[in-house]
C-alpha positions in Angstrom: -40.9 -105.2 -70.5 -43.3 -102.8 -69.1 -44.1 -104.9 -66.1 -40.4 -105.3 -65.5 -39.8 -101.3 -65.3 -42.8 -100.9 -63.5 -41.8 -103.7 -60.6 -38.2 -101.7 -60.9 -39.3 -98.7 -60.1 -41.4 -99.6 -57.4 -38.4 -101.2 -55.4 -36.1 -98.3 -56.2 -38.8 -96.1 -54.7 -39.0 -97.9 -52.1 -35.2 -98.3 -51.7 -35.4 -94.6 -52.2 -37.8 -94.0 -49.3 -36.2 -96.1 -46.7 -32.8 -94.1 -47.3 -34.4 -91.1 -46.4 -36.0 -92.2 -43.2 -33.0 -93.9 -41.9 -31.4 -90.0 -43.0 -34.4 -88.9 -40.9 -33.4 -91.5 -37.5 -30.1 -90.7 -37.8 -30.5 -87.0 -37.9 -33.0 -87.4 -34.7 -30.1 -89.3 -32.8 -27.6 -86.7 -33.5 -30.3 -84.0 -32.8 -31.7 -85.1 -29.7 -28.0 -86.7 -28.5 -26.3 -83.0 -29.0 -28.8 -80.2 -29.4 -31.8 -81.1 -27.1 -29.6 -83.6 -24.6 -30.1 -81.4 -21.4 -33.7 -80.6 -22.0 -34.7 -84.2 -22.5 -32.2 -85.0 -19.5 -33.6 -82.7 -17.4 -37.5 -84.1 -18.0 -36.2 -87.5 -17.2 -35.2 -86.2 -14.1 -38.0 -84.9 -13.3 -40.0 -88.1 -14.2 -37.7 -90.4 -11.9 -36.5 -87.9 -9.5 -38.1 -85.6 -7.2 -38.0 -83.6 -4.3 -40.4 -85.0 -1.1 -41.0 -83.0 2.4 -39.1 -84.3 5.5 -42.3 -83.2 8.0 -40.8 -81.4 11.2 -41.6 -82.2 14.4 -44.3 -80.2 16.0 -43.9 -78.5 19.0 -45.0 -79.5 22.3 -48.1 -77.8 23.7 -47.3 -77.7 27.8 -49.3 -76.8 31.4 -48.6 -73.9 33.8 -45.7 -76.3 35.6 -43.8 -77.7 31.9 -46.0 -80.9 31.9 -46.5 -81.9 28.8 -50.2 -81.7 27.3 -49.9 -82.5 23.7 -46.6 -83.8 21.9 -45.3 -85.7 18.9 -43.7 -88.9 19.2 -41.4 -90.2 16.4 -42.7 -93.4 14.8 -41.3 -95.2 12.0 -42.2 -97.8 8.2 -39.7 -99.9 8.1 -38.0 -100.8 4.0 -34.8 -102.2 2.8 -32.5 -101.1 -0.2 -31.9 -105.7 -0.8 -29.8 -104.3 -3.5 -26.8 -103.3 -1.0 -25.7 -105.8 1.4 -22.8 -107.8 -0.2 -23.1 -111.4 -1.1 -21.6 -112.9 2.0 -23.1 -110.9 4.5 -26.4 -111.0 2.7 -27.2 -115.1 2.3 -25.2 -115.3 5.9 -27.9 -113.5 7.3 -31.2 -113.7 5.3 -32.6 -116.5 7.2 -32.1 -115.0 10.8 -33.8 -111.7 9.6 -36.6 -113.5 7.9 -37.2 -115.0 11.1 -37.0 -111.9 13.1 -39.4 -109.9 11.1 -42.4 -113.0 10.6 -41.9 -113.0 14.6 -41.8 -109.1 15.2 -44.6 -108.6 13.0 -46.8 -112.0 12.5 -48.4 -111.2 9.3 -45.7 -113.9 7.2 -44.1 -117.2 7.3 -40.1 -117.1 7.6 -40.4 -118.6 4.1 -42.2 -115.8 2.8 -40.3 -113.2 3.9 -37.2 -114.7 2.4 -38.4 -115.1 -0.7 -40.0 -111.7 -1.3 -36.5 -110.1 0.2 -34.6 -112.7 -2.3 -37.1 -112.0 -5.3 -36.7 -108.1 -5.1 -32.8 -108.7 -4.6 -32.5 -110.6 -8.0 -35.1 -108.5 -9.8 -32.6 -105.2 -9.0 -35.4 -103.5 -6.7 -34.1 -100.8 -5.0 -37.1 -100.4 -2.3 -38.9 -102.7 -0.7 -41.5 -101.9 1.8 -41.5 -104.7 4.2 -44.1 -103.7 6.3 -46.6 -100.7 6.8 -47.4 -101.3 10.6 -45.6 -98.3 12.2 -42.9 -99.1 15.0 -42.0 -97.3 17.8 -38.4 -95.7 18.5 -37.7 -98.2 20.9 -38.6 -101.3 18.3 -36.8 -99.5 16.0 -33.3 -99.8 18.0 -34.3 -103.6 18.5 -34.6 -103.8 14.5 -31.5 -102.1 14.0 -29.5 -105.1 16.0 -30.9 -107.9 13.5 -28.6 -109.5 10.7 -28.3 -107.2 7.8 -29.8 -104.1 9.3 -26.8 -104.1 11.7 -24.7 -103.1 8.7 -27.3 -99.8 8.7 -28.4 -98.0 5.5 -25.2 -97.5 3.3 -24.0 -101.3 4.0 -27.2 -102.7 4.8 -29.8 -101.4 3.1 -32.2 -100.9 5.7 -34.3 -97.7 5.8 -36.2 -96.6 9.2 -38.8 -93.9 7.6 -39.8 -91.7 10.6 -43.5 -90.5 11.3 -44.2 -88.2 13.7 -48.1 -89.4 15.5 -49.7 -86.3 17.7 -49.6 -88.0 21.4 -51.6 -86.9 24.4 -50.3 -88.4 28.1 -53.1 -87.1 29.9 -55.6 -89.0 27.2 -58.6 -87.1 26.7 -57.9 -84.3 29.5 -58.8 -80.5 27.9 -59.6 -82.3 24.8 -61.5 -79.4 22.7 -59.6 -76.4 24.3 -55.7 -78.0 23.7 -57.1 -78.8 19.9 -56.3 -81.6 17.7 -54.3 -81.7 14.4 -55.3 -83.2 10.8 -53.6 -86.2 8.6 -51.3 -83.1 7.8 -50.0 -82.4 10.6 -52.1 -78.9 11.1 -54.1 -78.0 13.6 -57.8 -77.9 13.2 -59.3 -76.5 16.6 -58.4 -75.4 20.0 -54.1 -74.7 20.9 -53.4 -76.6 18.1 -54.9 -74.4 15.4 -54.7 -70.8 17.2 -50.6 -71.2 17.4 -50.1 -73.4 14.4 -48.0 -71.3 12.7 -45.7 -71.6 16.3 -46.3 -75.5 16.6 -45.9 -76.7 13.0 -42.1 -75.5 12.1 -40.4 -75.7 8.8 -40.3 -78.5 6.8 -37.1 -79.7 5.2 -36.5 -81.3 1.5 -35.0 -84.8 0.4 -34.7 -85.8 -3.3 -36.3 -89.3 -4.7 -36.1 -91.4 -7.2 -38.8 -93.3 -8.3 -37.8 -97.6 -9.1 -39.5 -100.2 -10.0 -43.0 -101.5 -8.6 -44.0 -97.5 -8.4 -42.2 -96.7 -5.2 -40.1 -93.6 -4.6 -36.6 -94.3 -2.5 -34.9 -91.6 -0.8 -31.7 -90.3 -2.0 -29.3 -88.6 0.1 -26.9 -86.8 -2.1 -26.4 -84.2 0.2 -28.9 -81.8 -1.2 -31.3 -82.5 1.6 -32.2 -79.8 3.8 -32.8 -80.6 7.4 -36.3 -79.8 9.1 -36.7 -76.9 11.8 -39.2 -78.4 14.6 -41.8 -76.0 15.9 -42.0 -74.6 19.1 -43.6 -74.8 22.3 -46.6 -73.4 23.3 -46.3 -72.9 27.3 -50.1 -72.5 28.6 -51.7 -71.5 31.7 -53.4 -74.8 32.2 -53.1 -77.0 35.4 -53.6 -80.8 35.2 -54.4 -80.9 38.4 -57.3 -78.5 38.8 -58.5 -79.1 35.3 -58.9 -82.8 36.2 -60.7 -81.2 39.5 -63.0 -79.4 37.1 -63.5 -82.1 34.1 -64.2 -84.5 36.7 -67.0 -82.4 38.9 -68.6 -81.0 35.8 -69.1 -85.0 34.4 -70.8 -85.9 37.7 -72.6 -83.0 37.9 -74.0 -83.7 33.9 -74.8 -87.2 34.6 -77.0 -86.5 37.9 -78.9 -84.0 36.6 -79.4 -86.5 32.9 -78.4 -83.1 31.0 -77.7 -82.1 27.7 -74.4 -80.7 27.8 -72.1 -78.0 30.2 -69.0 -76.1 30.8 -66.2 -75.0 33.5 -64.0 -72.2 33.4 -61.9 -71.6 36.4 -59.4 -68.8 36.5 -56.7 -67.1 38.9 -58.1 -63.7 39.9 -54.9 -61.7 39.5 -53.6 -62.6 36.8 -56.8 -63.6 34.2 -54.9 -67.0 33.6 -57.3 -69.6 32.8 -56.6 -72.7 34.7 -59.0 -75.3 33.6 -61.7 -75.3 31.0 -64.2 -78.2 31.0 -66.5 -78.7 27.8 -69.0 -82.1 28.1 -71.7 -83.2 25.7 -74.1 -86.0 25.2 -73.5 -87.6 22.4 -75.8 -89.9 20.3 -74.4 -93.2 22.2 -75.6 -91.4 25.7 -71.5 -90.7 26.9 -70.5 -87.7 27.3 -67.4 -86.3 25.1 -65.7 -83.1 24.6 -66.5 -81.8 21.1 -67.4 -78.6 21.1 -66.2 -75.5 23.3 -68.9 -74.1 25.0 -66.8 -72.0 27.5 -65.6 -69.6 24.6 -68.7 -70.4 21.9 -71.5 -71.2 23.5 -73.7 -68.2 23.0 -76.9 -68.0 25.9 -79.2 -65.5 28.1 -77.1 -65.9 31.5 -80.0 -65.5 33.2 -79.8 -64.2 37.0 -75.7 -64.2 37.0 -76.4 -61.0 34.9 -78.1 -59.7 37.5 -74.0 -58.6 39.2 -73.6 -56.1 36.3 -77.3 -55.0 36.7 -76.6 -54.4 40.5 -73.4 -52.9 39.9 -74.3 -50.3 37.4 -77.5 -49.5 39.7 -74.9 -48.6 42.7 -72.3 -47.0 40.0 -75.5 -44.5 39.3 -77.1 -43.8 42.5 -76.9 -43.4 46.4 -79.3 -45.7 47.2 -77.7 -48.1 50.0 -78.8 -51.7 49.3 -80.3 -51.6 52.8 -83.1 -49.7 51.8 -86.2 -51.5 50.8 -88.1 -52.3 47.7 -91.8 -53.5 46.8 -91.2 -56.0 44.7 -95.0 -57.4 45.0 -96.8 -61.0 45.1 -94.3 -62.5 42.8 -95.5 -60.9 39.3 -95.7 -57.2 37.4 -96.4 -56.2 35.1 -93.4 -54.2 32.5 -95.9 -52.0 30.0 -97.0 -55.1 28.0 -95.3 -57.7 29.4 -95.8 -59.8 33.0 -92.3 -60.6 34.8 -92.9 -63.0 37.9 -90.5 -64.3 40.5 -89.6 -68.1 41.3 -91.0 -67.7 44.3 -95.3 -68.1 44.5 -97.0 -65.3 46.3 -94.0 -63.0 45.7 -91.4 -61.6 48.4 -93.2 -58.7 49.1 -91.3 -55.3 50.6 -87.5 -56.2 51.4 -83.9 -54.8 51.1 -82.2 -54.7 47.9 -79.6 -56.8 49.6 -82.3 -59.5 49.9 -83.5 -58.4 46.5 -80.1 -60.1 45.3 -79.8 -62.4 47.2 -82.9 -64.4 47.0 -82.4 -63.6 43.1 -86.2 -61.6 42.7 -86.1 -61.0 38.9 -89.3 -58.3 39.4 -86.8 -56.3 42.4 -83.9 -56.0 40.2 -86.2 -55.1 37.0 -87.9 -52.2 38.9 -84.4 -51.2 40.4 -83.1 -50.7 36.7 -86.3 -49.7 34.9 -86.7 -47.0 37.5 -83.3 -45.6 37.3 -82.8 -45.6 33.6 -85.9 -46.0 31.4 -85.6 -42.2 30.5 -82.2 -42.7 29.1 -81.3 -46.6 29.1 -78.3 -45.8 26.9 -76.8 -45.0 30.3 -77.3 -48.1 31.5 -75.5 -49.9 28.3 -73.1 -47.8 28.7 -72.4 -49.1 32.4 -72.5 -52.4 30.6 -69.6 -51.8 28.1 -67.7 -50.3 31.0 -68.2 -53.8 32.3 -66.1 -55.5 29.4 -69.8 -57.4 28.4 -69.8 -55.8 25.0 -67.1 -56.7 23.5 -64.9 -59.8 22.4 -61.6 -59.4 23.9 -58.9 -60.3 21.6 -59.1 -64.3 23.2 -56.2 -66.6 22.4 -57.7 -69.4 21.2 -59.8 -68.7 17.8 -63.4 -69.2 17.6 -64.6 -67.4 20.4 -68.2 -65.9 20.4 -68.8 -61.8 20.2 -71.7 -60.9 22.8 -75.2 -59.7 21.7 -77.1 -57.0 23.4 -79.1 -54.8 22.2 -78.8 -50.9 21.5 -81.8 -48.9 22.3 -81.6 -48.0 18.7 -82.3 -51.4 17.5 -85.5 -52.1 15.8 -86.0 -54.6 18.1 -85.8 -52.8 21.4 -88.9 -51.6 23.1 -89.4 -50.2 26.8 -89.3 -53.9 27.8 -86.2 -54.3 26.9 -84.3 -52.7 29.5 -86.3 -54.7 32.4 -85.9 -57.5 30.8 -81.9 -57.4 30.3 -81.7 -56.9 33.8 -82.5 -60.0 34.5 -80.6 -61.6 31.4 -83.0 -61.8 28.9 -82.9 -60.3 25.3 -78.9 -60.6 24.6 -76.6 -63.6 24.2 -72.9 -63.7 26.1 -70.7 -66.6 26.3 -69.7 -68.0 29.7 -65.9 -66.7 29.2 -67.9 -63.0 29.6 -70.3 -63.5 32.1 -66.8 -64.8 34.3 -64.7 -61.8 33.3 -66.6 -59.9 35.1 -66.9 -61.8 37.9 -63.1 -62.1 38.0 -62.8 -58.3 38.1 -65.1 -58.0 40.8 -62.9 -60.5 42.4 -60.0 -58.5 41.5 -61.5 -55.2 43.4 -62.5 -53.9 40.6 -59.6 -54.3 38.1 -60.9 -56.1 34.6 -57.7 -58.3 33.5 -57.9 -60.2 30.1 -58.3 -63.6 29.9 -55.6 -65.6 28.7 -54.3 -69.1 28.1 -50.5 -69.1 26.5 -47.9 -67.8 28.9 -45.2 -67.9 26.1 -43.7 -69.6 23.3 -40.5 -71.7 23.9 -37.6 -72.3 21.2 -34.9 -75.1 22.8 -35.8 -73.9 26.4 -35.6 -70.5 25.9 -38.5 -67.9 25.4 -38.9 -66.9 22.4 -42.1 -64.5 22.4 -43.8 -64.1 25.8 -47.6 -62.6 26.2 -48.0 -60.0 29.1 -49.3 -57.2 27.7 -53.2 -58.1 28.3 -55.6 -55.1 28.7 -56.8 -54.3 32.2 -58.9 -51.7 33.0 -61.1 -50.1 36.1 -64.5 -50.7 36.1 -66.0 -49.3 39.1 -66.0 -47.3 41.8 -64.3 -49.2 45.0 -67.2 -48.6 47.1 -69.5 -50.1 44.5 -67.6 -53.4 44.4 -66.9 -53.8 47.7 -70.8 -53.7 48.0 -71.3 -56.1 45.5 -69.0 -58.2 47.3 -70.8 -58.5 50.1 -74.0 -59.2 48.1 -72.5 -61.8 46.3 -71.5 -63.1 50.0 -74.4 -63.0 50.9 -76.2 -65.2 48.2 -73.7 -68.1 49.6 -74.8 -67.3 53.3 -77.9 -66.5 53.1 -79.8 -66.6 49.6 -80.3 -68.9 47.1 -76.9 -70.6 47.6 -76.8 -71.2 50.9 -77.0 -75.3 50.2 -73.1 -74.8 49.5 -72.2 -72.6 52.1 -68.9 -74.4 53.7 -67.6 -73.7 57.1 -63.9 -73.6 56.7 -64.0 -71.1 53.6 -66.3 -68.5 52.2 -67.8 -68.5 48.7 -69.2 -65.5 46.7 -71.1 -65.9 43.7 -74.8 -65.6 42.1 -77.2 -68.6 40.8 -78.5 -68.8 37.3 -81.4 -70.1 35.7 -82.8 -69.2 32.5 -85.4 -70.7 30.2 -84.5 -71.7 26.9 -86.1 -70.8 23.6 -87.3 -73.6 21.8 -88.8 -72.5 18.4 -88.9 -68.6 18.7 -91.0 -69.4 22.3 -89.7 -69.9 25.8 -90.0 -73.7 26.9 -89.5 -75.2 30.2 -85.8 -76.5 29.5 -83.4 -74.5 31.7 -80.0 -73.1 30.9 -77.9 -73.3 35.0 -75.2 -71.7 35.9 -73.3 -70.6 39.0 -70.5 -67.8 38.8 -68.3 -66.7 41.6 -64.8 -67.2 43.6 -63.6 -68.4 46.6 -62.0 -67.9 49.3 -64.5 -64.3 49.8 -61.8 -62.3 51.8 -58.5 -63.5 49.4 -59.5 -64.7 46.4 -57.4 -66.7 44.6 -59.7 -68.4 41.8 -62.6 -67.3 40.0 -65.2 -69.8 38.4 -67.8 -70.5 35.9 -69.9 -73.5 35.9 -73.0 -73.8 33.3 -75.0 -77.3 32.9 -77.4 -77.2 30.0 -80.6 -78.8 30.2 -81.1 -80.9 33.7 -83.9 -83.2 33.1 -84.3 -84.4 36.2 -86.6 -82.9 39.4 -83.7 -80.2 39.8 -83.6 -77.2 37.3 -82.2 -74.6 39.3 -78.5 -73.3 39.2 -78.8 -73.4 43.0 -79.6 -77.0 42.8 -77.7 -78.0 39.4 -75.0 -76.1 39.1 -73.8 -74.6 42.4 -72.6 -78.2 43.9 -70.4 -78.7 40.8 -68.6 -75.2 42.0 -68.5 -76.2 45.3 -67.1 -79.4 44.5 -64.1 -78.3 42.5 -63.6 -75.4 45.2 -63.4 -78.1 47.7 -61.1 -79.5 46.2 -59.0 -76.7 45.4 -59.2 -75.5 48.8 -57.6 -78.8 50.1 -54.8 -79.7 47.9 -53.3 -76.4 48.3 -50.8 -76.3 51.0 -51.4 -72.8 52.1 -55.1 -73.5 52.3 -54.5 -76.7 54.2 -52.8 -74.6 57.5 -56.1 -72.8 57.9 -58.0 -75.7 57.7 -55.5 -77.3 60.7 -56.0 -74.3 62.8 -60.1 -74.8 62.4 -59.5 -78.5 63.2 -61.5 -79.9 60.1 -61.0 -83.2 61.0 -64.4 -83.0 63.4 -64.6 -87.1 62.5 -61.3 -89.2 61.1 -60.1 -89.2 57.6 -60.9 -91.5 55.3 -57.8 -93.5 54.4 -58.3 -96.7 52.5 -55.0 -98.3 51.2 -52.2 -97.9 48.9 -48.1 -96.9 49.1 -47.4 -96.8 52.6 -44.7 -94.4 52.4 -47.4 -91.7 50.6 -49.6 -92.3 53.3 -47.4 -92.5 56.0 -45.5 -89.0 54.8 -49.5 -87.6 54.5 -51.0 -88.1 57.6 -47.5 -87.1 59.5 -48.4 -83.6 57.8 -51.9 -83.7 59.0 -50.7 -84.9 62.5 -52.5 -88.0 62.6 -51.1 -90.8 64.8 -50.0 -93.7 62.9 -48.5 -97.0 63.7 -46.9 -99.8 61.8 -46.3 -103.5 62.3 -45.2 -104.2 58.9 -42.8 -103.9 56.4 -44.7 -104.5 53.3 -44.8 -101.4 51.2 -48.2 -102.0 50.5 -50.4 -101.0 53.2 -54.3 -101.0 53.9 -55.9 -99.1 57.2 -57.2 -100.1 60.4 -58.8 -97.6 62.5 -58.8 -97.7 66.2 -59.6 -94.8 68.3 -57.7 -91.7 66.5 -54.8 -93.8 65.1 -54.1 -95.8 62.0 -52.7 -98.8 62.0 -51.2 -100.0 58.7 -51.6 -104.0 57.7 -49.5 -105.4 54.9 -51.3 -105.9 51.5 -50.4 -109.6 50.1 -46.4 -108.6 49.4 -46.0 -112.3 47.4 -45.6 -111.2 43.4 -47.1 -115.0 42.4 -50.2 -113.5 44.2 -52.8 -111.3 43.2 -53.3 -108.1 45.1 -56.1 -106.6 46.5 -55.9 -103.0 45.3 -59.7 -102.2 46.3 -59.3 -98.2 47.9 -56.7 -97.8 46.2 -56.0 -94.4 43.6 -55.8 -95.4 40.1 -51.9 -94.7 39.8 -51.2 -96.8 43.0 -53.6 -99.8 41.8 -52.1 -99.8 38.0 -48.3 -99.8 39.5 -49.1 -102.9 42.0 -50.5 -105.0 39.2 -48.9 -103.9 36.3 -45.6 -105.0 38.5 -46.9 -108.3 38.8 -47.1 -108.5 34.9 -51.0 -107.6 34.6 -52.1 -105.8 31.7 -54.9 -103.3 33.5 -58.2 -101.9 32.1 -59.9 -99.7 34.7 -63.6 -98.0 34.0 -64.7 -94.5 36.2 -63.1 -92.3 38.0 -61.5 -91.8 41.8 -60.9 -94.8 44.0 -60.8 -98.6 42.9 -64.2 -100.2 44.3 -63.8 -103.4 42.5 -61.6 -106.2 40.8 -62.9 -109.0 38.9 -60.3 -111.1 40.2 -60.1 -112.4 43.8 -56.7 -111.2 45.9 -54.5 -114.3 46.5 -55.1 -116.2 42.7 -51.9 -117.1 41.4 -51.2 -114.7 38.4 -49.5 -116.8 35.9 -53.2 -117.9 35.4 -53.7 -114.1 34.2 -52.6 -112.0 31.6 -55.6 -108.9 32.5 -57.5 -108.1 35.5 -60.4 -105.3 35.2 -61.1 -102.6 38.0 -63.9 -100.2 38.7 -63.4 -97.1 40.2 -66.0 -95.0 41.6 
């Protein structure tokens, strides 16, 4: 009987303790179903739904004349809602989409594209990725004519996901200096970073929800907000005369086997910087742009110093620059220290003019150490005057403060000042050291460099920058002397290897040694400052090559041809320029005209007054000399047929044979010099042809 009570009172405990949890569940249903119902709704939410960013565009980044430099190009992932098409229209056209996409993309069978689409339709999936290669806008109208998608997103199902990709149409032109941008669409150096708050617009909002297999689907309710796209940045750069200078300055570090150099070239008036050139070595032995040594790179200029030392000499005395100067057998002695001159034996007794320009390091060190070692604070303060102790407020972030010494430094002794005036003992960028050149340029009148004209919202300006500091810096007398010395290192000194005879240049050599390990080495730093034409001047230019290892290591011999080069250059493409080099009559011997789109050529040498005479109607033309007049002879006109594009420009080469259906790859720089294929092979047998251009 006892076991019996026992064994009933066990199950009515029991019975007992289920009631009151099932009390419990049921009071949790009604509690959570009526009291806590909107917060628990409102976590789900938040675990299935949420709100992603819509990027914006970025804004265009464009040259002097509205080309454009640097741009985003909308790209696109292409998914599919299989859950929306209706039955019919849906097995009437699986098969012709699944076809489409294994032959737009390659990676799948027809087969296995219709059954992953028909898997995800019957397991409810409401995203399907299809595939992760990005298409372009282009490819994406194609896509939207195929079966299904036609029906677009709300019938359809198909979802085009846009990605905007950074795109550059001049490639790899001004690389460091119009900057680059991250995976986030921010820029990280040059252009791109300084105005990234201009370039990167406002992102908008879209709400998704997350399905099944982890992926999140876009949901337009209507609570989206749109994107704003970022604005342009409007520069002062020119395509043309930046590829002038990129192209110089790469020849120029490949002669000389050097480390690494730099072109700035800038319009005197106005302190715009037209072109800025930055090359390295890198560890392959190419030479890339990775590092702005224009703004950053922090060096002794060497003799191109030797302008402001000149210039504050004249500021503070009398002294005409025809008056002579004992500058010795080519070494003297500073208190402790020996300076000697490049040249051996010394220049003995001449003018100051010849003091500058045969560049005698001991002529301009007595000049300045005799003038202000009893108060050499005066001749620093000549030097801020000068705009060389300072950082001007750049555009483009990054850029290097100078370093020169204050005669209250620990470090300065009665050396010192000799020694600056050569450029030693202080550090300035090559942005500096051409500022000053530029206001001498400018007849005295320091402008600001700059780089961004403006910044454009839907064509119209929405901030523009004018307001650049510009300041006096000497005495009009001074720099019309200094002028003519810097004249005078082109006509007579240690430039004169670049002295032209249709133009004038003005400028000043460089060539410093480097310090390698706290002790000066035999590695030079070159460099060549100046503008062009003398009596005008219209540009102003820098050009610094690191480290020559071959027999040159002077900036007459390393760096100065670069400058003339890209002057040259300059000089002739400008129209205005070209009418002075008519009147001289140039053309002493006969153009070098090769071959390519007879109408260019024909329209060219009309201009330049060359006789020309044509046989042919083919619109392809090569040149035949005879006496003074061209004759023009057809280039193979058959399109079954390849060319012969050999003198050709790039552009005109890559137009003939990418019109015969020839992919092109082309290596160097300037005119084509050779094909791999022979002219007259039947191109159906070719799908790519290779040129050289040199």
């Amino acid at each position: 009987m006892n076991i019996k009570k026992e064994i009933l009172f066990r199950v009515r405990f029991a019975f007992i303790f289920i009631f009151l949890v099932s009390l419990g569940i049921i009071y949790s249903i009604f509690h959570l179903q009526f009291n806590e119902s909107e917060k628990w709704g409102k976590k789900s939410e938040n675990i299935n739904f949420k709100y992603d960013i819509i990027q914006a565009s970025r804004g265009n980044i464009l040259s002097d004349d509205g080309s454009i430099l640097a741009t985003s190009l909308p790209f696109y992932k292409l998914a599919f809602d299989p859950s929306i098409p209706e039955e019919e229209i849906f097995d009437f056209g699986i098969d012709s989409l699944s076809y489409n996409l294994s032959l737009f993309f390659q990676d799948k069978s027809m087969n296995e594209y219709k059954r992953i689409i028909t898997k995800a339709r019957d397991n409810g999936r409401r995203y399907l990725l299809l595939n992760r290669d990005k298409i372009g806008y282009q490819e994406k109208k194609e896509l939207s004519k195929w079966p299904i998608f036609r029906e677009g997103r709300l019938k359809g199902g198909v979802l085009f996901e846009k990605i905007d990709q950074r795109y550059r149409p001049f490639s790899k032109l001004g690389y460091r200096t119009i900057g680059s941008v991250d995976e986030n669409n921010k820029g990280t150096v040059g252009i791109e970073y300084s105005f990234n708050s201009y370039l990167e617009g406002n992102n908008g909002e879209v709400l998704k929800q997350k399905i099944a297999g982890n992926y999140w689907k876009p949901v337009y309710d209507g609570t989206e907000r749109q994107p704003k796209n970022g604005k342009d940045i409007v520069t002062t750069l020119n395509v043309n005369l930046q590829d002038i200078s990129e192209s110089a300055l790469l020849r120029g570090l490949v002669s000389n086997d050097a480390d690494n150099g730099c072109v700035i070239l800038m319009e005197v008036s106005t302190g715009e910087i037209k072109a800025i050139a930055n090359f390295s070595k890198n560890s392959s032995g190419y030479y890339t742009e990775n590092y702005n040594y224009a703004i950053q790179g922090m060096h002794e200029p060497g003799s191109t110093f030797k302008l402001a030392s000149i210039l504050a000499y004249l500021e503070d005395s009398d002294i005409s620059i025809y008056d002579s100067i004992d500058t010795g057998n080519g070494e003297y002695k500073f208190y402790s220290e020996v300076m000697k001159d490049h040249k051996p034996g010394g220049y003995g007794t001449i003018s100051i003019k010849e003091v500058f320009e045969k560049s005698s390091n001991i002529g301009v060190a007595k000049l300045i150490d005799d003038q202000f070692s009893s108060n050499p604070d005066r001749f620093l303060n000549y030097i801020k005057k000068f705009g060389l102790n300072k950082s001007f407020d750049f555009q483009i972030y990054g850029s290097s403060l100078p370093s020169i010494k204050e005669s209250s430094d620990s470090a300065w002794s009665k050396v010192s000042l000799p020694w600056i005036a050569h450029g030693y003992e202080f550090m300035l960028t090559p942005l500096h050291t051409l500022s000053l050149y530029n206001a001498v340029a400018n007849n005295g009148i320091y402008v600001e460099p700059n780089i961004v004209k403006e910044v454009r919202e839907a064509n119209k300006v929405f901030e523009r920058f004018e307001d650049f500091n510009s300041f006096k810096i000497a005495k009009k007398s001074s720099i019309n002397t200094v002028k003519e010395l810097l004249k005078g290192v082109v006509e007579n000194g240690t430039a004169d290897n670049i002295k032209n005879s249709y133009y004038q240049i003005s400028g000043k050599t460089g060539t410093a040694k480097k310090v390698i390990n706290g002790k000066y080495a035999n590695r030079y730093y070159t460099s060549f400052a100046g503008f062009f034409p003398s009596e005008n001047p219209k540009y102003s230019c820098i050009v610094v090559i690191d480290n020559p290892k071959k027999y040159r290591i002077y900036g007459s011999d390393v760096a100065a041809p670069v400058f003339k080069e890209i002057a040259d250059k300059i000089f002739i493409s400008d129209k205005n320029y070209f009418e002075e080099i008519k009147k001289k009559e140039i053309f002493t011997s006969f153009p070098l005209i090769r071959s390519g789109y007879k109408k260019d050529l024909v329209s060219l040498t009309n201009y330049l007054g060359i006789s020309n005479h044509s046989e042919t109607e083919n619109e392809w033309v090569r040149t035949k000399v005879i006496d003074n007049s061209i004759f023009w002879e057809g280039i193979n006109a058959k399109s079954f047929l390849i060319p012969n594009v050999v003198g050709m420009t790039l552009k005109d080469a890559i137009f003939l044979l990418e019109s015969r259906g020839l992919k092109v790859n082309y290596k160097g720089r300037g005119r084509v010099k050779k094909q791999n294929i022979s002219p007259g092979n039947l191109t159906k047998n070719y799908k790519t042809i290779n040129i050289n251009l040199g």
